[in-house]
Legacy VTK file of the C-alpha trace (Angstrom):
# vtk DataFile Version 3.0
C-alpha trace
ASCII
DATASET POLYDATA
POINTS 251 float
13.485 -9.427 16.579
10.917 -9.676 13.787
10.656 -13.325 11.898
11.486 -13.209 8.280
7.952 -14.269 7.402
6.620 -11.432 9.484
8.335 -9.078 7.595
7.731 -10.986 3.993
3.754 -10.729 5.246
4.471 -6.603 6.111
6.659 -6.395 2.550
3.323 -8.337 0.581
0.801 -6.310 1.782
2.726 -2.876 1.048
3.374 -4.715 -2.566
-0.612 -5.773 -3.017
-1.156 -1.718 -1.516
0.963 -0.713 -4.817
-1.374 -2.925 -6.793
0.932 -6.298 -6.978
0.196 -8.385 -9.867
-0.017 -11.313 -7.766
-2.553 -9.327 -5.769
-5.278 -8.329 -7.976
-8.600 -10.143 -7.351
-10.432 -11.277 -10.129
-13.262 -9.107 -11.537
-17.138 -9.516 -11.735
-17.046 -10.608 -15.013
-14.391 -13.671 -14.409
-16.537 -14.829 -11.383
-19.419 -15.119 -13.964
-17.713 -17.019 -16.432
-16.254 -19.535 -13.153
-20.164 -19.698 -12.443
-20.753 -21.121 -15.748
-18.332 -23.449 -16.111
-15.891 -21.560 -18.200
-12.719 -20.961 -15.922
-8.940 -20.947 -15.824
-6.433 -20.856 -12.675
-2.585 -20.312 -12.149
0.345 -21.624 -10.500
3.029 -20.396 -12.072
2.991 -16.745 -14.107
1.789 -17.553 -17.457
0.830 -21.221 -17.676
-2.693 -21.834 -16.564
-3.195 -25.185 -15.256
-4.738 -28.512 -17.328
-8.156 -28.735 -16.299
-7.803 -32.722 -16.511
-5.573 -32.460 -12.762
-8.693 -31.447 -11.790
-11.206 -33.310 -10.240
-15.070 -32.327 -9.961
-14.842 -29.077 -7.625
-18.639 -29.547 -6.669
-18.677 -30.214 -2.809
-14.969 -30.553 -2.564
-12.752 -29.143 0.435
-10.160 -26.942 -1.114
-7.867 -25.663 0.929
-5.652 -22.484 -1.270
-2.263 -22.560 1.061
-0.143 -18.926 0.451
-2.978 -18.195 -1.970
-4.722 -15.022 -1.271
-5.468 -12.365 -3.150
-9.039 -12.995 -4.353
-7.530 -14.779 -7.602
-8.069 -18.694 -7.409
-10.328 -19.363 -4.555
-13.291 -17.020 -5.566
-13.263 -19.728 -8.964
-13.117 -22.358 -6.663
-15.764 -21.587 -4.767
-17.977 -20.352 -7.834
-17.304 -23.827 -9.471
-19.157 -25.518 -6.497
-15.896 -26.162 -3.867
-15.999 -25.382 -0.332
-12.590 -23.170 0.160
-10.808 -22.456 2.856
-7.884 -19.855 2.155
-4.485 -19.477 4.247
-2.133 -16.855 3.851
-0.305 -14.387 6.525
-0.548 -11.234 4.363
-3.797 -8.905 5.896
-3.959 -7.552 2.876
-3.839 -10.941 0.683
-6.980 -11.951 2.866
-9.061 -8.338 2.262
-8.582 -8.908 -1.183
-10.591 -12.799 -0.883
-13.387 -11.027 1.414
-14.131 -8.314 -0.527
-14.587 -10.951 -3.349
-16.505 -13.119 -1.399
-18.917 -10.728 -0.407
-18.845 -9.001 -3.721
-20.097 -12.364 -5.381
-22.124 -13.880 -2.468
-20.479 -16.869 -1.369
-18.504 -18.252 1.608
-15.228 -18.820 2.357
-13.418 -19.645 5.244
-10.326 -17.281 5.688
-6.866 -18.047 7.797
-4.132 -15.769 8.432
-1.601 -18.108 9.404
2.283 -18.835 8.775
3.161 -22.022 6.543
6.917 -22.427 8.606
3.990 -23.518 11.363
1.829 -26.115 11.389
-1.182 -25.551 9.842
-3.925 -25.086 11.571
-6.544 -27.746 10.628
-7.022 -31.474 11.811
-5.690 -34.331 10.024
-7.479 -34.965 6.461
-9.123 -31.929 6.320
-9.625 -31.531 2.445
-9.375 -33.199 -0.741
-7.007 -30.751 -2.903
-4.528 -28.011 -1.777
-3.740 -25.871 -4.464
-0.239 -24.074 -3.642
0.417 -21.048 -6.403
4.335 -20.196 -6.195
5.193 -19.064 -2.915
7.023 -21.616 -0.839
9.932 -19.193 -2.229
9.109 -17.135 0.864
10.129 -19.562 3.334
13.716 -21.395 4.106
11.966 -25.174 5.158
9.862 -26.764 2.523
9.595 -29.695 3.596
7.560 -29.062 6.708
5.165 -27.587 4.281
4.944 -31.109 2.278
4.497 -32.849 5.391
1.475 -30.708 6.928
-0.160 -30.826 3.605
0.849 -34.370 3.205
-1.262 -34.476 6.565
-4.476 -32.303 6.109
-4.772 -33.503 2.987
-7.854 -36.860 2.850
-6.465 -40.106 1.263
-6.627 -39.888 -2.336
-6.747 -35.857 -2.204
-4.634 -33.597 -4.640
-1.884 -31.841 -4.208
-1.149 -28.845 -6.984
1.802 -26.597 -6.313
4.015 -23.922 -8.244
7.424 -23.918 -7.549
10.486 -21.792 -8.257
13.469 -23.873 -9.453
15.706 -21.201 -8.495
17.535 -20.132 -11.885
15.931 -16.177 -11.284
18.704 -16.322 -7.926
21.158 -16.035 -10.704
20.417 -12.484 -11.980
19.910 -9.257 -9.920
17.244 -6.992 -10.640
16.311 -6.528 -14.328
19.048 -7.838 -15.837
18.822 -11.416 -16.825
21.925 -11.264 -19.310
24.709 -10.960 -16.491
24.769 -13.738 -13.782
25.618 -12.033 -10.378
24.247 -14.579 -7.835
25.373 -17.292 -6.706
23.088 -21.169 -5.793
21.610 -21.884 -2.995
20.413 -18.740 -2.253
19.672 -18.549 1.610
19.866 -15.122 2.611
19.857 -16.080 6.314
22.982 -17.514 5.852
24.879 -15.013 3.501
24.498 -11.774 4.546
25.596 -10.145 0.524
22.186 -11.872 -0.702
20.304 -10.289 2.534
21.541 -6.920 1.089
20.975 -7.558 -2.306
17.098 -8.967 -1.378
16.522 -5.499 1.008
18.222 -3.347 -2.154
15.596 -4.642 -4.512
12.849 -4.578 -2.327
12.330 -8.398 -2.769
11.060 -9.454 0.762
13.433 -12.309 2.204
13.592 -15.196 -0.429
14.834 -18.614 -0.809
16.261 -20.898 -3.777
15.007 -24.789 -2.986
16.411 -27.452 -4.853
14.519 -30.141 -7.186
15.327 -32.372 -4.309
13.424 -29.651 -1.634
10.842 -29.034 -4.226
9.270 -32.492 -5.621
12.278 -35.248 -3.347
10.347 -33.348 -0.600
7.261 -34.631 -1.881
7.811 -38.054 -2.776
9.411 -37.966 1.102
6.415 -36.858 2.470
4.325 -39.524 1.247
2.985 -38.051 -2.329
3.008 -39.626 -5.488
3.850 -37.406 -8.529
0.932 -37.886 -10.989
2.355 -34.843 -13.562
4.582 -32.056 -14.100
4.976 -28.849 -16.348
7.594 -26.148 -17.111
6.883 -21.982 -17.230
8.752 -18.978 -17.573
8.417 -15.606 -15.793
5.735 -13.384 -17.558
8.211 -10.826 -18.795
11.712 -10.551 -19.174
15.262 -11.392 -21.284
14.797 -15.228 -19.772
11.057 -15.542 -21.315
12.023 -14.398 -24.550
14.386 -16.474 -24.943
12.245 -19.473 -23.623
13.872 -20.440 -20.064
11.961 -21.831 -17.831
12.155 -20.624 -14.206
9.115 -22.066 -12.666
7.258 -26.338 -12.276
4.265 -27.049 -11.413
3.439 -30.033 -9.931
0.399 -32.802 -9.720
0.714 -35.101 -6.293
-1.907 -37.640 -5.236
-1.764 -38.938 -1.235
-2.526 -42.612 -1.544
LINES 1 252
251 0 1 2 3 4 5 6 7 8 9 10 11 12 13 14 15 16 17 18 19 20 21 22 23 24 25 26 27 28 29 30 31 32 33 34 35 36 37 38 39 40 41 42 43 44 45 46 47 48 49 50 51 52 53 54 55 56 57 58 59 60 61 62 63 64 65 66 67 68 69 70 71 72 73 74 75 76 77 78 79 80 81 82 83 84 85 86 87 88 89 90 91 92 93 94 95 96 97 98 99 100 101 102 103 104 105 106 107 108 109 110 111 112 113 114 115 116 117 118 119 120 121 122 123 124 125 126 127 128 129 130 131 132 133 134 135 136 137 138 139 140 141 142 143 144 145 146 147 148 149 150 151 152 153 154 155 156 157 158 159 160 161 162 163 164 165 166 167 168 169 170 171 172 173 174 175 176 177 178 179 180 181 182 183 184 185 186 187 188 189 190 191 192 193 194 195 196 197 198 199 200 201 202 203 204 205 206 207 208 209 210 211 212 213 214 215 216 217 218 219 220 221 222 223 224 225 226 227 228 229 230 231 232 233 234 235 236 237 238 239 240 241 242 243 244 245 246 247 248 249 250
């Protein structure tokens, strides 16, 4: 029987195939712009992120978990980092070598599952930069833990997170409440349906406790925090926010 991250990973690459928002690598002219300084990342949909949680990139190991797509790490890696991408969509990790090449630098690429541990040693890099994604996956707090563990002393910890308020609305319509919270479709088998109607891959709600208790549990300290909505939509117009993003330090 296929694993539900095996077929989110088949689902993604289909989606970045149909040309996926989230999938689109950044062009020539963006990478030229990261090269001189002038550059601007997401982890949520609309809100990019303050560029005081960031430290100097020059020399630093960056490690962009569930972030493929040829979006973040080609700045990165133009600003001076040395970037190491995992994701376990194919497709995801064409889009960061075609970059890569494209623009002439090097990046190490990792197709690997995030319900696993990762596959690096202990203290491996000095910021993990986590774009919203841990939606994909029932357990997030194995995820803080491994990054809790690659992760140096003193290294960074950015992540988007989903706070769960788009389970409440099916499809398009975000002025009728359908759903219902938490929203584990391996445990209710109406949600399954509604996720395969939609097309939505297999998706999880995670409480506040999952999302940032699961950090402070794992070790992190929470250094700031921000709000976003989805890019489009009843819910954005009428200012909701359905997405955090998060600033940890490991001491």
């Amino acid at each position: 029987m296929m694993e539900y991250t095996d077929l989110n990973a088949s689902v993604i690459d289909r989606w970045v195939q149909e040309g996926w928002e989230w999938g689109r690598p950044v062009d020539h002219e963006t990478c030229q712009r990261a090269r001189q300084g002038d550059w601007e990342v997401l982890l949520t949909p609309t809100r990019p992120v303050p560029r005081d949680w960031f430290p100097p990139l020059s020399g630093r190991a960056v490690l962009g978990l569930a972030s493929g797509g040829g979006q973040q790490m080609p700045v990165f890696a133009l600003a001076g980092a040395r970037c190491t991408v995992m994701d376990y969509s194919e497709k995801q990790l064409e889009s960061e070598r075609m970059v890569a090449e494209r623009e002439g630098y090097s990046i190490d690429i990792v197709r690997a599952d995030m319900t696993k541990p990762f596959p690096f040693p202990d203290g491996s890099f000095d910021l993990i930069f986590h774009p919203v994604s841990n939606c994909y996956i029932r357990d997030v707090g194995h995820v803080w833990r491994e990054c809790a563990r690659v992760l140096r002393p003193g290294g960074l910890l950015m992540a988007g997170l989903d706070n769960g308020i788009n389970f409440l609305f099916e499809g398009e319509d975000e002025t009728r409440i359908t759903g219902r919270l938490p929203f584990d479709p391996l445990a209710d088998p109406d949600q399954m349906e509604s996720l395969m109607r939609m097309d939505c891959g297999v998706q999880f709600s995670h409480t506040i406790e999952d999302q940032i208790g699961g950090q402070l549990r794992a070790g992190f300290t929470l250094l700031d925090i921000y709000e976003d909505t989805n890019s489009e939509g009843f819910l954005r117009e009428r200012g909701v926010p359905t997405f955090w993003a998060t600033l940890a330090g490991k001491a």
